[in-house]
N, C-alpha and C positions, 0 to 999 in steps of 0.2 A: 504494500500500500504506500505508494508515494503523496508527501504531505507537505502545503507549504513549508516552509522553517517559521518559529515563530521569532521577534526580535531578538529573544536572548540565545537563540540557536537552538532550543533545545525541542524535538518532537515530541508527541504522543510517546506514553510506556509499551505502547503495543509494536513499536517499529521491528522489524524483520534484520536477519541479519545481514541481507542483500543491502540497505540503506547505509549511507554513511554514516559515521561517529559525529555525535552530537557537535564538536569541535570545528570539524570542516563547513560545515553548513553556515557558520557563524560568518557577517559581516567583513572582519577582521581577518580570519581567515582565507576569503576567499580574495582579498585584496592583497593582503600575503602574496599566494601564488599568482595572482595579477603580476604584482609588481617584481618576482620573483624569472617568470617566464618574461617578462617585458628584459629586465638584467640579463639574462641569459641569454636573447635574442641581440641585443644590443651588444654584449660581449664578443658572440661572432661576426657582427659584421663590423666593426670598427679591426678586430683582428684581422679580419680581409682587405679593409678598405686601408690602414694605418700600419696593422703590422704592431700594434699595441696590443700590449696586454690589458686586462682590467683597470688593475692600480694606474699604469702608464698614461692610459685616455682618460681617467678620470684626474691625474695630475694636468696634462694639456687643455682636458676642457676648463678645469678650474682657472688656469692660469692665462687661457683666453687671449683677447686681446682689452687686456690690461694693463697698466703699471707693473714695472718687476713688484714682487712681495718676497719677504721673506719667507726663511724653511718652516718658518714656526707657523706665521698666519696659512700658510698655502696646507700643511701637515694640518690645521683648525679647519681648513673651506673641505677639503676629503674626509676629514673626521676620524684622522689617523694620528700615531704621534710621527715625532722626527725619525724615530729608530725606523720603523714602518716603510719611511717611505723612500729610507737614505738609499736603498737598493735600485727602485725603479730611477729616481731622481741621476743615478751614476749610471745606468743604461740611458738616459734618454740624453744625458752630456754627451757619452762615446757616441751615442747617435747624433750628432751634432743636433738636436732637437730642442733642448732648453743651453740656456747660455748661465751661467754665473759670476755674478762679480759683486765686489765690496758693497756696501753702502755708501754711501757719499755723507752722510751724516754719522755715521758708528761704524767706523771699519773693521768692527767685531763680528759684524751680523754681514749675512748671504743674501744679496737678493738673489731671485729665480727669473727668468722670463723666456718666453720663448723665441725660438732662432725662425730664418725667412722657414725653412723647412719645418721647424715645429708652427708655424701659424700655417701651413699647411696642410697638416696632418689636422690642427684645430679646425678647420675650414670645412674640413672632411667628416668628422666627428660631427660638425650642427647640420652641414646638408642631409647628412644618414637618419642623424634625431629629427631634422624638419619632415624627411619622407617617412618615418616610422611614425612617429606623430601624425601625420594626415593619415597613413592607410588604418591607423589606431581607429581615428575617430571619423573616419569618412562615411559613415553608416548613420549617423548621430545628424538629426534636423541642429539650424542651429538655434531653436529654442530648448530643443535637449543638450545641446552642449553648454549652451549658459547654465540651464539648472545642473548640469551633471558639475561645473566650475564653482557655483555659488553650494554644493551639498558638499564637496571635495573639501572647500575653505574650511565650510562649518564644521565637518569631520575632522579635519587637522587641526580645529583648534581647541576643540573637545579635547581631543587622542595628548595635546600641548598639556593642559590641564591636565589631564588624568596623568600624563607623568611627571608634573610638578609635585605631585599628588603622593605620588611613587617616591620618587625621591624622597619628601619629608615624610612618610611613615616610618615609626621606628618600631 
């Protein structure tokens, strides 16, 4: 017997054991593997298009065409520490793809930025996300993609909350 899910994910006592686990049905979950299979799609084609690894394109995308930043802010935009990402950051130099040099103000600290060849590989990386993005939502009117934009907000900033939330429980 298949059964809506209800808000909290959880069905009827009578479910079969052909049905999913209460878990999977749930909101959260299925956004999970949303955004999980959307990463793993995105992972192969920028390693086709770029020749980057994960960490690699998400270092270049970060680093964009911005201001150099340092190792520390750029290691904060990925959401990794320094240790993390001294590996990819010393392949993507030998790859002549990011540049490094002093600061001009603290010649203690690295900026990062990228080379003619790394803003090309960046280039590469938003037209792939511009065309993953439209074939994502090209199905979507565009008064369901404002609503699906304005529920996305409200849900992220719920999801913000509840792990402020998280955090201070002790």
């Amino acid at each position: 017997m298949n059964e809506t899910p209800s808000r909290d994910g959880w069905t009827a006592p009578e479910a079969s054991k052909s049905e999913p686990a209460p878990v999977t049905v749930m909101l959260s979950s299925r956004l999970m593997v949303l955004a999980n299979l959307l990463k793993r799609g995105a992972i192969l084609r920028y390693k086709r298009l770029t020749g980057l690894s994960s960490v690699e394109f998400g270092l270049v995308a970060s680093l964009g065409r911005r201001p150099p930043m340092s190792v520390a802010r750029l290691a904060e935009a990925v959401g990794q520490d320094k240790g993390q990402i001294s590996r990819a950051l010393a392949n993507l130099v030998s790859r002549k793809l990011i540049a490094k040099s002093a600061n001009p103000k603290d010649s203690r600290e690295v900026l990062i930025s990228l080379t003619a060849a790394g803003l090309a590989a960046h280039d590469a990386i938003v037209a792939g996300a511009q065309e993953r993005n439209r074939r994502l939502l090209e199905s979507l009117s565009p008064a369901e993609f404002e609503m699906l934009l304005q529920q996305v907000d409200q849900l992220t900033a719920i999801a913000a909350d509840m792990l402020e939330s998280e955090k201070n429980a002790r």
